[in-house]
N, C-alpha and C positions, 0 to 999 in steps of 0.2 A: 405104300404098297402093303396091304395086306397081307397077313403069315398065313398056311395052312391050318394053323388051329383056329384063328380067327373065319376064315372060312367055312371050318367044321362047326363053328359055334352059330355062324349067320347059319347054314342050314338045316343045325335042330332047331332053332329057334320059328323057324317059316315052315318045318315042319308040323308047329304049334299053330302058327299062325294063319295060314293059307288054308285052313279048314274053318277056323273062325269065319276069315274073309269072304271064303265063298257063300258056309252058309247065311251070313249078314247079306250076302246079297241077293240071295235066293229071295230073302226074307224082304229085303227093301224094294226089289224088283216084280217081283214074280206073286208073292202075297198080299203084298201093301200094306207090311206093318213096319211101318216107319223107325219108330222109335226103338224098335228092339234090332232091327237091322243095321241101323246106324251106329246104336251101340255095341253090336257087333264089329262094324270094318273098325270102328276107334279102339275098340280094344286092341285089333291085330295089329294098327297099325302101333300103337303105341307098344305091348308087348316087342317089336321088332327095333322101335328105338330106345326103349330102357336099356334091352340088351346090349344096342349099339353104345350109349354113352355110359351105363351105368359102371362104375368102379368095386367088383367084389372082393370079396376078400381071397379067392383065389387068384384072385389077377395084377395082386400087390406084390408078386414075388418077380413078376415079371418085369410089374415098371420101377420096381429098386434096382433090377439088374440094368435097363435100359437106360437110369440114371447114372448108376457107376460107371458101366463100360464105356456110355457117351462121354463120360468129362475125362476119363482115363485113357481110353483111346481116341486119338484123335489121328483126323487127315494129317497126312505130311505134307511139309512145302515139299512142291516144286522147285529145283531149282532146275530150269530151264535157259539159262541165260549157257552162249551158245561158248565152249570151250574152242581159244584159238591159237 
C-alpha cells in the first residue's frame, strides 16, 4: 500500500508527464510526425517509471528506517490455543 507521500510524489511527477503525453499525441495522431510523437509518449512514460523504481538519495532515509523497524519490531504470536 502506498503512503501519502509516495502518492504526492506519483502526482508531481504525471504533472510532468501527462503534458509530455498528450502533446506526443497531438503529434503522433493528429500531425503525423511520428517519430517526435513517439518520442514523446516514451519519455512520459519512462519519466513516470524512473520515478517509480528509481532509488534517490532522499529516499534512503526512509528505507534504513523500514529496515530497522522491520527486523526490530515484529508480529507477535498468537497464542490462541483456547484456556480450560
Amino acid at each position: 500500500m502506498a503512503g501519502i507521500i509516495d502518492t504526492v510524489k506519483l502526482a508531481g511527477t504525471l504533472v510532468l508527464a501527462l503534458p509530455a503525453a498528450l502533446a506526443g499525441l497531438d503529434l503522433l495522431l493528429v500531425r503525423g510526425e511520428t517519430f517526435t510523437g513517439g518520442a514523446l509518449i516514451v519519455l512520459a512514460v519512462l519519466l513516470v517509471v524512473v520515478q517509480q523504481r528509481l532509488t534517490t538519495p532522499g529516499d534512503v532515509p526512509e528505507l534504513v528506517a523500514k529496515r530497522l523497524f522491520g527486523s526490530v519490531v515484529k508480529e507477535p504470536e498468537s497464542d490462541t490455543e483456547p484456556d480450560e
